[in-house]
SEKOLRO-578572 format. One line per 5 residues: number of its first residue (from 1); their letters; for each residue x, z, y of N, C-alpha, C. Coordinates in steps of 0.1 Angstrom, whole numbers. Layout:
# residues N
NUM = a = X,Z,Y,X,Z,Y,X,Z,Y | ...
This chain:
# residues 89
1 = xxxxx = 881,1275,998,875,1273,1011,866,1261,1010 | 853,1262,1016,847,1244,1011,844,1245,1031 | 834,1236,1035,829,1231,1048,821,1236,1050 | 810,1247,1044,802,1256,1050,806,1266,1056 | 822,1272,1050,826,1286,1049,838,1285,1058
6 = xxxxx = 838,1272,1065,850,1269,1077,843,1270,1088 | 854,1271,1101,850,1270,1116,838,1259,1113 | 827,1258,1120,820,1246,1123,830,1240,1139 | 833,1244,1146,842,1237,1154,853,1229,1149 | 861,1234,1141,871,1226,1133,872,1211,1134
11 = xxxxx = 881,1204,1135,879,1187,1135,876,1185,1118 | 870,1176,1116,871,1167,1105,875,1151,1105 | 888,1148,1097,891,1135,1102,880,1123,1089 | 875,1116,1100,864,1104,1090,864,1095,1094 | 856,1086,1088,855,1068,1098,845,1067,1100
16 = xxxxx = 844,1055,1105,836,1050,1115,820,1044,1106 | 829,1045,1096,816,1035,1085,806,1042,1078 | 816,1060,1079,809,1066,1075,797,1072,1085 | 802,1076,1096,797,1080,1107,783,1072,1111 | 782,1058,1110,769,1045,1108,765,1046,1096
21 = xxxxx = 766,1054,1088,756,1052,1075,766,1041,1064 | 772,1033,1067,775,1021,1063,782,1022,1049 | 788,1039,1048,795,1044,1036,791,1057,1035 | 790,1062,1022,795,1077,1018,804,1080,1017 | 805,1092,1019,817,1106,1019,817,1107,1002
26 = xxxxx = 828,1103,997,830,1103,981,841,1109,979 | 852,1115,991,863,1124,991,863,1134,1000 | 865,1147,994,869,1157,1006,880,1158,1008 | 891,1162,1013,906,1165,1013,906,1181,1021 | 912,1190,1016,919,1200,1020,933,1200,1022
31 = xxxxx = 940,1192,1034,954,1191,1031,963,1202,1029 | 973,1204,1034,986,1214,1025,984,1222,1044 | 978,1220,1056,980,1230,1066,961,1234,1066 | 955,1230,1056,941,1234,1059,930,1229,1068 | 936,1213,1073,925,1205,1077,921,1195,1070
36 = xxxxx = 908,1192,1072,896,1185,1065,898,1170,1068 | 897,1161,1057,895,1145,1058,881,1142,1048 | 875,1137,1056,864,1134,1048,861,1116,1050 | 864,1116,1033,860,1094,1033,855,1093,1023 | 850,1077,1023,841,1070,1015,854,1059,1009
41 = xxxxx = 843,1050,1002,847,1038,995,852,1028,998 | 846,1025,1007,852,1014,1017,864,1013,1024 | 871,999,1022,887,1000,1031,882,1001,1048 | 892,1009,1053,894,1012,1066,908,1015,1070 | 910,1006,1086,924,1006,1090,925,1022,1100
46 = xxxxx = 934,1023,1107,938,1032,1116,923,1033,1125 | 919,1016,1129,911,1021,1138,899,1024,1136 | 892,1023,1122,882,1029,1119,879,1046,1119 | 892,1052,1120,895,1064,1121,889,1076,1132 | 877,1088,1130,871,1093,1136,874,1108,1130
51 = xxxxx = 869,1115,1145,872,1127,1144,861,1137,1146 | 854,1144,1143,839,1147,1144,846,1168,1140 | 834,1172,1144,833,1189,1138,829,1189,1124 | 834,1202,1118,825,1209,1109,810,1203,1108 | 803,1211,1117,791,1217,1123,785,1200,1119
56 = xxxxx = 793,1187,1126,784,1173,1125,786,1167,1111 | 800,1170,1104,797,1163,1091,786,1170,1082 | 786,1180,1083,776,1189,1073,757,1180,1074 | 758,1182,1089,743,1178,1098,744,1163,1094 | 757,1154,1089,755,1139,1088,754,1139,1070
61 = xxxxx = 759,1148,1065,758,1148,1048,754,1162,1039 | 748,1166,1043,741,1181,1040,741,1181,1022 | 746,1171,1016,752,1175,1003,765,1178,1000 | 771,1178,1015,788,1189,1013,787,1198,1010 | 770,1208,1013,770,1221,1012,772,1228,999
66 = xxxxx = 773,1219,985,771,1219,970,787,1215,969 | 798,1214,976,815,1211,972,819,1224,969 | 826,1223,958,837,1233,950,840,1237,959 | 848,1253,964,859,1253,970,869,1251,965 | 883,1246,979,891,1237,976,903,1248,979
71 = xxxxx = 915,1247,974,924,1255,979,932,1244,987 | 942,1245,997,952,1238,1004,959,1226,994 | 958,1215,996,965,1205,991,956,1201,979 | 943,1201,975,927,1198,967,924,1189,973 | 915,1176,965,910,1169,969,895,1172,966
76 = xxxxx = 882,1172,966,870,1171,964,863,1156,960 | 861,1151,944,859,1137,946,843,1135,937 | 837,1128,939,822,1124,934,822,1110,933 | 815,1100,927,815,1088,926,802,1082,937 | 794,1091,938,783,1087,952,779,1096,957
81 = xxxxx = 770,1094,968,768,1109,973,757,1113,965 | 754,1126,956,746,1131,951,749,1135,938 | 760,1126,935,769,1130,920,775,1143,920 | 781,1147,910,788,1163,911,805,1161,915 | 807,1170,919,819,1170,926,830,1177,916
86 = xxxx = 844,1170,912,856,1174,906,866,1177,914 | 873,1187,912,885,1192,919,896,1185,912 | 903,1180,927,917,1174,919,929,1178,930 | 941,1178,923,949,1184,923,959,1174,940
């Protein structure tokens, strides 16, 4: 499954840093019930924590559309945005 080929309604959980530009998206997550975490580099507490669609991470990082698909419990990792993406376990 990757973020093009999901609900665009869907939540995706992100931060806040990412959301202001302030970080990249350098992890995808597919958890073990099939919802999306998408983070960067940067430490972030609980309250940095944001919840956005499909439909807006794609429109905020339009190089998600190039992620492996992921099966349930996959991570998706790259070192910056624009690097190639490794599936991890």
């Amino acid at each position: 499954m990757t973020l093009k080929t999901d609900d665009f309604w869907k939540p995706v959980v992100t931060t806040r840093q990412i959301l202001t530009g302030e970080d990249d998206i350098v992890c995808v997550a597919l958890d073990d019930e099939s919802d999306w975490t998408a983070l960067g580099v940067l430490d972030c507490s609980d309250d940095d924590l944001d919840v956005v669609s499909v439909e807006d991470i794609l429109l905020l990082d339009p190089t998600l559309n190039d992620m492996p698909d992921l099966q349930p419990g996959q991570d998706a990792i790259r070192l910056s945005k624009g690097s190639p993406w490794t599936v991890e376990e």
